[in-house]
Backbone as CSV, one residue per row, in Angstrom:
resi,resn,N_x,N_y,N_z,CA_x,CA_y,CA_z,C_x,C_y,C_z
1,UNK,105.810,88.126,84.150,105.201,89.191,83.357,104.988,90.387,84.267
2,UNK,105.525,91.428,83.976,105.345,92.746,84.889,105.445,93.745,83.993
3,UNK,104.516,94.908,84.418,104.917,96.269,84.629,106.069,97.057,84.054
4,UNK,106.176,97.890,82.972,107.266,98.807,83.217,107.059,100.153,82.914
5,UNK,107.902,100.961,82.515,107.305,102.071,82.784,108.331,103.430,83.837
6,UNK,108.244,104.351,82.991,109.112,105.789,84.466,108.278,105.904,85.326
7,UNK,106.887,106.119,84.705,105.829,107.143,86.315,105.669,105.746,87.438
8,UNK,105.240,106.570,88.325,105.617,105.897,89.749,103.790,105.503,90.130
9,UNK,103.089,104.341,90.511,101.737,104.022,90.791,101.708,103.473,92.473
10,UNK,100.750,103.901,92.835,100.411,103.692,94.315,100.292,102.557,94.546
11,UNK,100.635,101.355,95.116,100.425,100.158,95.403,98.590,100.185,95.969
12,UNK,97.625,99.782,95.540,96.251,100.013,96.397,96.001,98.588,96.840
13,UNK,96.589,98.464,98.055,95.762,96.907,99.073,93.726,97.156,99.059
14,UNK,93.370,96.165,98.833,91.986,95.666,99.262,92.309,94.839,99.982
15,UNK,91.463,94.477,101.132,92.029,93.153,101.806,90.419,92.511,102.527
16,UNK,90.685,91.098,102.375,89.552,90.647,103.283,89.584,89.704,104.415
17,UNK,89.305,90.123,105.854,90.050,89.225,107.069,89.086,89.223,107.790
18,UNK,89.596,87.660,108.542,88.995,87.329,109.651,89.233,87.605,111.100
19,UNK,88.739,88.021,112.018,88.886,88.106,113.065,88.628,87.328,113.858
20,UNK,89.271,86.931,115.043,89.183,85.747,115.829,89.046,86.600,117.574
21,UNK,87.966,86.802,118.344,87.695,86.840,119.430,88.637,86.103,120.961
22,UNK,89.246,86.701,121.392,90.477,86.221,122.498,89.597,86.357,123.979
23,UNK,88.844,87.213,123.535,88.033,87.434,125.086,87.250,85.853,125.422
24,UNK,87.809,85.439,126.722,87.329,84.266,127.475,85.491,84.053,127.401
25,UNK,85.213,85.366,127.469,83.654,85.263,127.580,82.933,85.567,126.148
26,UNK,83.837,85.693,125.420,83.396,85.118,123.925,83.909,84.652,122.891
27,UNK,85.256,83.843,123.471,86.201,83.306,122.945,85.766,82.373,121.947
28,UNK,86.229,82.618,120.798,85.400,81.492,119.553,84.881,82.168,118.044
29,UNK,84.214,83.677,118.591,83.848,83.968,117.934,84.622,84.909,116.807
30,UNK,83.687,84.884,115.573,84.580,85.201,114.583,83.647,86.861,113.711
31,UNK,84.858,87.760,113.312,84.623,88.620,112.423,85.186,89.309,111.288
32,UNK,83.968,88.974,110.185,84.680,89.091,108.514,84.999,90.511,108.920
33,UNK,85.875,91.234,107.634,85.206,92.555,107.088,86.337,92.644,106.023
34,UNK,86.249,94.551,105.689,87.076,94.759,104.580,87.899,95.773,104.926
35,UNK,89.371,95.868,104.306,89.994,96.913,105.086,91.012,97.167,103.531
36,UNK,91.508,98.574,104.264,92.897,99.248,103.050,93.795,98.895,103.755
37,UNK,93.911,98.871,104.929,95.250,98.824,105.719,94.537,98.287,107.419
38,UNK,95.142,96.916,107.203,95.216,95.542,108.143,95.040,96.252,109.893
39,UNK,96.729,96.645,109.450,97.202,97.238,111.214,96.507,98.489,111.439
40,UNK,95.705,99.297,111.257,94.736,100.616,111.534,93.561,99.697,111.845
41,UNK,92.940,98.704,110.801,91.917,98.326,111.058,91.431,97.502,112.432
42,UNK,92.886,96.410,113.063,92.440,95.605,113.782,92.458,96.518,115.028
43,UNK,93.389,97.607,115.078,93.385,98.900,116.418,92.023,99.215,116.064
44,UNK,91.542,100.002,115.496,90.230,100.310,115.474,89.178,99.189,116.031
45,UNK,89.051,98.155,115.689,88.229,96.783,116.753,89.055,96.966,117.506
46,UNK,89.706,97.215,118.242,90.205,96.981,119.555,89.868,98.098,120.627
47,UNK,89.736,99.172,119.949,89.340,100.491,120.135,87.880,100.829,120.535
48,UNK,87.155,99.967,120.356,85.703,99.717,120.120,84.719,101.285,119.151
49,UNK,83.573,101.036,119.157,82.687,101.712,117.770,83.024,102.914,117.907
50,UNK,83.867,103.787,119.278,83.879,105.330,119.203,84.810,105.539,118.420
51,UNK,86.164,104.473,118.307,87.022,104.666,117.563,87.341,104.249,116.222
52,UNK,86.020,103.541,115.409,86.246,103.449,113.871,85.897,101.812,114.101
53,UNK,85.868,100.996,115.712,85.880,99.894,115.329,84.083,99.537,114.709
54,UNK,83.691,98.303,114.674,81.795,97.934,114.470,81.506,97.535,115.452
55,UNK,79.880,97.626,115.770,79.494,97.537,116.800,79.568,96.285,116.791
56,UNK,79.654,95.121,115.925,79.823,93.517,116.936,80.646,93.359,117.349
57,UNK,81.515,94.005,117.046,83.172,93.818,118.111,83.297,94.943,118.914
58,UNK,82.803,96.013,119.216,82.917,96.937,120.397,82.900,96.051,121.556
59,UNK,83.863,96.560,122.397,83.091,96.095,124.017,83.326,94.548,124.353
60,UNK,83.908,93.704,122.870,84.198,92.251,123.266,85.604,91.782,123.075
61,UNK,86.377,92.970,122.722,87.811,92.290,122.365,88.841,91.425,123.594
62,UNK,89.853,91.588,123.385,90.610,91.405,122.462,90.316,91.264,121.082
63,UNK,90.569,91.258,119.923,90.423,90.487,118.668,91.432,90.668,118.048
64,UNK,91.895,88.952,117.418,92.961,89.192,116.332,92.865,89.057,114.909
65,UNK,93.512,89.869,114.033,92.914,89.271,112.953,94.405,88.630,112.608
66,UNK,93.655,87.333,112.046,94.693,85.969,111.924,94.855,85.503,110.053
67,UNK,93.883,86.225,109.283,94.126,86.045,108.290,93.472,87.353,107.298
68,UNK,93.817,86.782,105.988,93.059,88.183,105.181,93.867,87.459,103.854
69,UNK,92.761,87.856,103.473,92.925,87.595,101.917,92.984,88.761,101.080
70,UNK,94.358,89.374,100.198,93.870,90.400,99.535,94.417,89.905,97.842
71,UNK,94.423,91.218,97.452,94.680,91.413,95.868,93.688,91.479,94.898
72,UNK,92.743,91.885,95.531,91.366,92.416,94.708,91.511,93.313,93.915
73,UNK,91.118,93.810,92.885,91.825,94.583,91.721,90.729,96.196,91.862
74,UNK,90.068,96.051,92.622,89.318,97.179,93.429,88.302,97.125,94.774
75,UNK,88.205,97.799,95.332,87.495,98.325,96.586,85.718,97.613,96.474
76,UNK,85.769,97.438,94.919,84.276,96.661,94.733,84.191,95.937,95.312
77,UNK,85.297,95.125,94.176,85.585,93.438,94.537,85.737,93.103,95.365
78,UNK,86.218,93.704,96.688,86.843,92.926,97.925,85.258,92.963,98.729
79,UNK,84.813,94.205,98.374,83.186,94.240,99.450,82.330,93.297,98.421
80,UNK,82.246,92.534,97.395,81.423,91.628,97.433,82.350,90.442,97.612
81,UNK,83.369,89.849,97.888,84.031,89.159,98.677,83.471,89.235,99.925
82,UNK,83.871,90.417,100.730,83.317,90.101,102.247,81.894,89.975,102.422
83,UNK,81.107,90.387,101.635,79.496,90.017,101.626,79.123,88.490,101.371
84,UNK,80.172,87.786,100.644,79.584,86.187,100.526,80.342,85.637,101.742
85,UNK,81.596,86.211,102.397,81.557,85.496,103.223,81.135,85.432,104.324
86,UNK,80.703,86.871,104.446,79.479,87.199,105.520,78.157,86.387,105.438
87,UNK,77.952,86.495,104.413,76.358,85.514,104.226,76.610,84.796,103.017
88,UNK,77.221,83.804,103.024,77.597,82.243,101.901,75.970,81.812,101.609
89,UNK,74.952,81.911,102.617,74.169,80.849,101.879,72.736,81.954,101.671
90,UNK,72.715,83.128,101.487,72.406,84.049,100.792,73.042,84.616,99.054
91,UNK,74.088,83.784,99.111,74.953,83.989,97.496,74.845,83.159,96.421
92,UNK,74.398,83.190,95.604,74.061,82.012,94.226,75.392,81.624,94.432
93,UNK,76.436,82.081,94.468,77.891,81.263,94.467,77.628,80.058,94.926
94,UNK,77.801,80.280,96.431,77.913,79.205,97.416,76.743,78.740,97.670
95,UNK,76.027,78.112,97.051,74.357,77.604,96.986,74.759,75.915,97.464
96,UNK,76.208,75.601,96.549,77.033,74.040,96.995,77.447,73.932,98.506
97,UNK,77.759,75.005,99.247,78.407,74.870,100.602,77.107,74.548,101.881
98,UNK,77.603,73.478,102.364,76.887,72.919,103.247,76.749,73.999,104.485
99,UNK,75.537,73.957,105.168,74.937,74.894,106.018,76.151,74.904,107.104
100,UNK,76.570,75.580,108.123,77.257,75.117,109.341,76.954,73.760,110.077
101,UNK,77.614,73.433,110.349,77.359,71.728,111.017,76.681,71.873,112.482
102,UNK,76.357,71.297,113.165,76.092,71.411,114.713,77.128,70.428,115.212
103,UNK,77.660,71.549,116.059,79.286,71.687,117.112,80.391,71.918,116.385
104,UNK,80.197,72.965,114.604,81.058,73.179,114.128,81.598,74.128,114.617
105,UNK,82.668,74.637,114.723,83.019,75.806,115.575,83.067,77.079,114.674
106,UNK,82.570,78.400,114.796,82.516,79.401,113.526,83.665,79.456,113.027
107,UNK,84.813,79.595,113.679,86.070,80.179,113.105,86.302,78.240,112.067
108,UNK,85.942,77.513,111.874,86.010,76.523,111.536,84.931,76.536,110.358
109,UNK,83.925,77.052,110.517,83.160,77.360,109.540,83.558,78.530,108.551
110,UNK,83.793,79.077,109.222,83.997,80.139,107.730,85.665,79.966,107.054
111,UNK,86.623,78.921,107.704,87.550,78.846,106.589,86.830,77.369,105.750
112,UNK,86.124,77.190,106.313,84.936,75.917,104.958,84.335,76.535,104.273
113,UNK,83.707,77.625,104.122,83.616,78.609,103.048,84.244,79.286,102.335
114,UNK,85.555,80.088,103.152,86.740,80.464,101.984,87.105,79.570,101.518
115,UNK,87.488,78.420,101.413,88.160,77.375,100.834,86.982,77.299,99.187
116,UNK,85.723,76.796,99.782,84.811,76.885,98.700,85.282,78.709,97.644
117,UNK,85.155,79.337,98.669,84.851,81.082,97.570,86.453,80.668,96.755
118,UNK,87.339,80.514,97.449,88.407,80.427,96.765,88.529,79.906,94.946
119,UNK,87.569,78.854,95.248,87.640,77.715,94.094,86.232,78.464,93.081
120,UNK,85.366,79.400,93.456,84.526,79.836,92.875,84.708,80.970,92.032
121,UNK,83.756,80.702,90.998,83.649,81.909,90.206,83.053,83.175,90.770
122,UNK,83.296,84.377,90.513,84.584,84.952,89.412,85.866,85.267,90.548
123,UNK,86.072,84.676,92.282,86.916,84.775,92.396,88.327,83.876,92.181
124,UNK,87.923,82.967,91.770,88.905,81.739,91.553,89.638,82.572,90.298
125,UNK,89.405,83.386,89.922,89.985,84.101,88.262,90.976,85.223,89.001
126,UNK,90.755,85.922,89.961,91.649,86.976,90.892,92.865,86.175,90.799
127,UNK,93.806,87.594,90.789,95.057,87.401,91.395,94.986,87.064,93.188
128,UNK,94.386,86.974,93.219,94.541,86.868,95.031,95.650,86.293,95.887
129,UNK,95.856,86.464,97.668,96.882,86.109,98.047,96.043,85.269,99.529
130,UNK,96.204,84.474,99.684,95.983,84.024,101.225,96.978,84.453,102.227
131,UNK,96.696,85.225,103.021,97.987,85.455,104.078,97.465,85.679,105.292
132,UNK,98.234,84.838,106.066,97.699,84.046,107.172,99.010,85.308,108.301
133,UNK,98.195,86.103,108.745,98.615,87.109,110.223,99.093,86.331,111.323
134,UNK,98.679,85.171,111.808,98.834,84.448,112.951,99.007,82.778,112.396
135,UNK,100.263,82.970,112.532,100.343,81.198,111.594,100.292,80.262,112.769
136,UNK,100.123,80.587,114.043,99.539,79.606,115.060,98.371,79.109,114.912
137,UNK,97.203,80.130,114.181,95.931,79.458,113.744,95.951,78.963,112.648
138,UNK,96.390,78.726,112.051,96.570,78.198,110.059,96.401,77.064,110.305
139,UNK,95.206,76.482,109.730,94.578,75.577,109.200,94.601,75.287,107.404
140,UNK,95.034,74.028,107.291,94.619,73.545,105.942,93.334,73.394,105.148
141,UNK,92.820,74.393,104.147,92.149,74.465,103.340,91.074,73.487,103.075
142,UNK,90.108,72.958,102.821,89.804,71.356,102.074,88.441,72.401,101.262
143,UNK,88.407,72.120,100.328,89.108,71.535,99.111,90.612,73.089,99.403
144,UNK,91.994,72.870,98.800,93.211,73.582,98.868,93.006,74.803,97.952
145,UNK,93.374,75.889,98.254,93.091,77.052,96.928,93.845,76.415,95.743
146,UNK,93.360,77.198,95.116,93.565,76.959,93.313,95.633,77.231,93.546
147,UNK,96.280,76.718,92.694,97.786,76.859,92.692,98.064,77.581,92.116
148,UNK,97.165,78.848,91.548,97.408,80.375,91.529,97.344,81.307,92.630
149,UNK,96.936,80.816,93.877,96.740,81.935,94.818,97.907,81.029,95.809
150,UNK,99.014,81.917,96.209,99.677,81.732,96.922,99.547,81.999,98.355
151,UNK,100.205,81.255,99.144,100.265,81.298,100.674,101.350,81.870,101.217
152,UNK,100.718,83.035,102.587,101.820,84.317,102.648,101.407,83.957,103.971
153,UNK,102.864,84.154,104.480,102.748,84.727,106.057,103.701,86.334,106.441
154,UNK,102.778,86.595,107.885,102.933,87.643,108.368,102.187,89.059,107.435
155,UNK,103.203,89.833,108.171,102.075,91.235,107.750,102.552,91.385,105.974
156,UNK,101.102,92.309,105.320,101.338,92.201,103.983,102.704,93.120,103.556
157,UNK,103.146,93.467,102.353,104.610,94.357,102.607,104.200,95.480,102.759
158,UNK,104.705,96.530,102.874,104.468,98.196,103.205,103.880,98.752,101.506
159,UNK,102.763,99.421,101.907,102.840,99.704,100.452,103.549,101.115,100.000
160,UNK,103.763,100.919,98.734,105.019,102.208,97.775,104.754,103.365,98.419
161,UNK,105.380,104.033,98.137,105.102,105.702,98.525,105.061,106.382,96.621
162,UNK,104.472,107.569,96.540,104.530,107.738,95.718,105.649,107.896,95.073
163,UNK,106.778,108.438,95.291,108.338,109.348,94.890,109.067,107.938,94.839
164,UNK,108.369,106.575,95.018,109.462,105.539,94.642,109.493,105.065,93.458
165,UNK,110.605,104.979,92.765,110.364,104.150,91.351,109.681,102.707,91.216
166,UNK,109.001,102.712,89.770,108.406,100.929,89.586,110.003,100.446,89.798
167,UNK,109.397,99.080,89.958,111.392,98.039,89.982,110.699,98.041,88.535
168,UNK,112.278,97.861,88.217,112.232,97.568,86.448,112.739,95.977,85.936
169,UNK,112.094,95.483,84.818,111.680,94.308,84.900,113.944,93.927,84.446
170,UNK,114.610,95.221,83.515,115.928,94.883,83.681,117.057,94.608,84.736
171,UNK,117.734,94.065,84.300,118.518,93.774,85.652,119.557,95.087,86.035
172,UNK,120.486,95.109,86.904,121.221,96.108,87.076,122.131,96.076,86.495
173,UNK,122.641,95.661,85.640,123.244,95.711,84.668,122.856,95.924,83.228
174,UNK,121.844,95.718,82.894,121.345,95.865,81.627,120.809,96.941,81.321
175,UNK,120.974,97.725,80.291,120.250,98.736,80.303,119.480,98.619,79.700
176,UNK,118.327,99.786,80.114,116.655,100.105,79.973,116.783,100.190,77.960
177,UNK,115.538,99.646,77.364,115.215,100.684,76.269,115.332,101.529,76.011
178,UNK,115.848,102.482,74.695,115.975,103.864,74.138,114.631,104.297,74.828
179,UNK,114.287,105.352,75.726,112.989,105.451,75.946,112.352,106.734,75.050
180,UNK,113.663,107.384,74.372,112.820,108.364,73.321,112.434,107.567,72.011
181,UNK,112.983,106.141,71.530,112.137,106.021,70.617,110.691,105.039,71.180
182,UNK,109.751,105.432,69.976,108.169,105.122,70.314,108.549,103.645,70.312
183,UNK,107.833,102.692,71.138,107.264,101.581,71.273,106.411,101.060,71.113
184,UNK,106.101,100.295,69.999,104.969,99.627,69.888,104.978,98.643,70.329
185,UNK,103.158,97.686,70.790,102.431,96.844,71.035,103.406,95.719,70.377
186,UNK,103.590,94.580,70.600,103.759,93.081,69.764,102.787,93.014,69.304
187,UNK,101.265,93.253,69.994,100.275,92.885,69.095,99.408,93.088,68.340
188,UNK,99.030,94.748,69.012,98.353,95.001,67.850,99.033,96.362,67.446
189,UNK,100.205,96.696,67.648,100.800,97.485,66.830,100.895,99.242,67.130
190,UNK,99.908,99.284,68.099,99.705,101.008,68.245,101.127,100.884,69.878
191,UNK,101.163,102.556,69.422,102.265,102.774,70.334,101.674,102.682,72.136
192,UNK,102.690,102.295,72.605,102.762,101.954,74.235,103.248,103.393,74.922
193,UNK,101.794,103.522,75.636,102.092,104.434,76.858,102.801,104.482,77.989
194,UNK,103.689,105.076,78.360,103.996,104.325,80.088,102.770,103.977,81.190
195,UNK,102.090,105.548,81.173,100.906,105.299,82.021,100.153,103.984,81.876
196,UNK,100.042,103.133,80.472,99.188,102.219,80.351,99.979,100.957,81.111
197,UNK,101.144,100.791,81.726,101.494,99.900,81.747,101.548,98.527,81.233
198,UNK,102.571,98.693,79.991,103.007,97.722,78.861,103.725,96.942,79.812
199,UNK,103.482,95.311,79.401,103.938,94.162,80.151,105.118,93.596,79.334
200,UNK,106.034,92.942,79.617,107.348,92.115,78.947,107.290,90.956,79.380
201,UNK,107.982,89.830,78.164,108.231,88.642,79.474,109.149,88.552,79.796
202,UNK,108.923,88.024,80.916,110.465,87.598,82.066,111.440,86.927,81.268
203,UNK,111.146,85.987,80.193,111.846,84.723,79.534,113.005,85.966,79.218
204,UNK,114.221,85.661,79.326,115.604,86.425,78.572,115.685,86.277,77.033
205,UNK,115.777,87.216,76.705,115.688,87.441,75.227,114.056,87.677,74.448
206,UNK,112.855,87.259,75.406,111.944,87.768,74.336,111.686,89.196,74.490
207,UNK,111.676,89.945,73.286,111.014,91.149,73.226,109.966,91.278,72.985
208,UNK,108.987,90.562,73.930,108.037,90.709,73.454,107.297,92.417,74.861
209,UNK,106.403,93.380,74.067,106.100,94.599,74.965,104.327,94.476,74.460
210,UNK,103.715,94.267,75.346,102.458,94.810,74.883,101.637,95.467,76.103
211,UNK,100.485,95.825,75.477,98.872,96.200,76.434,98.601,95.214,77.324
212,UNK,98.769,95.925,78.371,97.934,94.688,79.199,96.747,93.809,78.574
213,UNK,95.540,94.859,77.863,94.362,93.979,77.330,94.492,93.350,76.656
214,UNK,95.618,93.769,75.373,96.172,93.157,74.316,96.461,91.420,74.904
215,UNK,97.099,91.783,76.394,97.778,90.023,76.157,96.531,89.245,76.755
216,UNK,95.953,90.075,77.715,94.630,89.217,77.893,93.347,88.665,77.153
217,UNK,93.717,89.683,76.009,92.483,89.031,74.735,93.296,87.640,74.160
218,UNK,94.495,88.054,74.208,95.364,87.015,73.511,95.052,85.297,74.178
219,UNK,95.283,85.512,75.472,95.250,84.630,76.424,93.872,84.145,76.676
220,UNK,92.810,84.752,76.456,91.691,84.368,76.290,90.889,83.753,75.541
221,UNK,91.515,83.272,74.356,91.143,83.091,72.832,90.686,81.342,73.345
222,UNK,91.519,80.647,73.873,90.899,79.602,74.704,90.071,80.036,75.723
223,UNK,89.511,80.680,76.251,88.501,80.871,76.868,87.448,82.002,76.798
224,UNK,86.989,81.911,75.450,85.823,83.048,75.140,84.962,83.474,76.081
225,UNK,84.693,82.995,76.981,83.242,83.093,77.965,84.355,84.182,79.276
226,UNK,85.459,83.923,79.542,85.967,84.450,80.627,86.367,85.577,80.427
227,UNK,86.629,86.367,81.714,87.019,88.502,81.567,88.679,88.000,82.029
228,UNK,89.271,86.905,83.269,90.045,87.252,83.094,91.154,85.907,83.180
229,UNK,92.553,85.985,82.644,93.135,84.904,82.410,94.096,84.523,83.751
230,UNK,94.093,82.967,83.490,94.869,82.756,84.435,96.482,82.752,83.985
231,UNK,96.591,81.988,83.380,97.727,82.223,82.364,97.872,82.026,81.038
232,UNK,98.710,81.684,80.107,98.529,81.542,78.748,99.922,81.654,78.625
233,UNK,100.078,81.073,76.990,101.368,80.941,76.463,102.166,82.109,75.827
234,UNK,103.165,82.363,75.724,104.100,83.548,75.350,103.697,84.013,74.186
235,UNK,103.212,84.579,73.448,103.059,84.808,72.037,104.335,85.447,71.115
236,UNK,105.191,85.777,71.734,106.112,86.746,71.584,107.357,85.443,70.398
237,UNK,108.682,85.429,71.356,109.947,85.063,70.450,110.106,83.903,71.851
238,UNK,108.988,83.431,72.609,109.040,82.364,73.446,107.928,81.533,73.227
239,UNK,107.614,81.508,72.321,106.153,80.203,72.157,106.027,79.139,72.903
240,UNK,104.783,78.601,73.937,104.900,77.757,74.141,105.471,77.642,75.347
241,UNK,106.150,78.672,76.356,106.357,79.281,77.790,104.968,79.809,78.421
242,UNK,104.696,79.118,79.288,103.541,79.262,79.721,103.823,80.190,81.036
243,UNK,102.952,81.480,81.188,103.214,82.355,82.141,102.322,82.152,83.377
């Protein structure tokens, strides 16, 4: 299910990572935070507080950051992300996650808390991505993220520039929709904006085009209480294709 559309949208990364301490004389230690862009951020800690880095990492680096979790759907979301995992047992979330152990090691502790935030509400509902910067440190999960959030290595991709086109969900051979005639919704019928970004499914042959909200009310109808879906079935000329 994607995106289509002429106008061109900024890719916006949120991201949330850990930092891992290399310096011998404080080798071990670990630091959350939140960033737009990974590679500025970990130079800046390296740089120490004159140069954009924080003062708990001034003055102690090396530091790498070895993981980060992004795909937060805004700049909110990712800073109350890094606030529970900054302080887990200050968060009604994680009220279930056991205190740090004695001789647990931090960087050992706080992927025992992402693992928990992972599986928690309302981030267990995110599109999110685990992507692991340094796959020499990658450790297995317990409890494993949900089998909606996928596992990425290396750096995240470059994000769009503006002047690049969306990819279009047709192939190179197929051609696009009449785009002068109006398009309506599958579902509820009013015409489709480009700006709004109307979704299709992937399945070949359904035409099905709607509102983003449109398919998420749709998809929600089994789950009244929730804002957002994980997946749901095709409503379109694919019934019963689960996205």
């Amino acid at each position: 299910m994607g995106p289509v559309g002429d106008s061109a949208r900024l890719w916006r990364f949120f991201g949330v990572y850990l930092l891992y301490c290399l310096n011998p004389r404080y080798q071990g230690r670990v630091y959350v935070g939140f960033t737009v862009n990974p590679a500025r951020r970990a130079l800046q800690h390296n740089r120490g507080r004159k140069k954009g880095g924080a003062w708990r990492t001034s003055g102690r680096g090396p530091w790498e950051m070895v993981l980060i979790v992004h795909g937060f759907p805004s700049a909110v979301a990712a800073l109350q992300f890094e606030w529970a995992w900054q302080h887990p047992h200050a968060s009604r979330r994680l009220a279930h996650v056991a205190q740090r152990l004695r001789g647990e090691a931090a960087f050992a502790f706080h992927l025992r808390v992402l693992a928990h935030m992972l599986r928690a509400p309302p981030w267990v509902r995110l599109p999110l991505t685990l992507r692991w910067l340094r796959a020499d440190f990658r450790r297995e999960l317990c409890p494993p993220p949900p089998s909606h959030i996928p596992l990425a290595f290396g750096p995240p991709p470059p994000r769009a520039s503006a002047s690049r086109p969306r990819a279009h969900p047709f192939g190179d051979t197929e051609p696009p929709p009449d785009q002068d005639a109006e398009t309506r919704c599958s579902l509820c019928a009013r015409a489709l904006q480009d700006e709004e970004g109307p979704l299709c499914c992937p399945h070949p042959g359904c035409p099905l085009r709607t509102h983003v909200i449109c398919l998420a009310e749709e998809f929600l109808r089994e789950e009244p209480g929730q804002l957002l879906p994980l997946e749901g079935q095709c409503p379109g000329a694919s019934p019963g294709r689960v996205f």
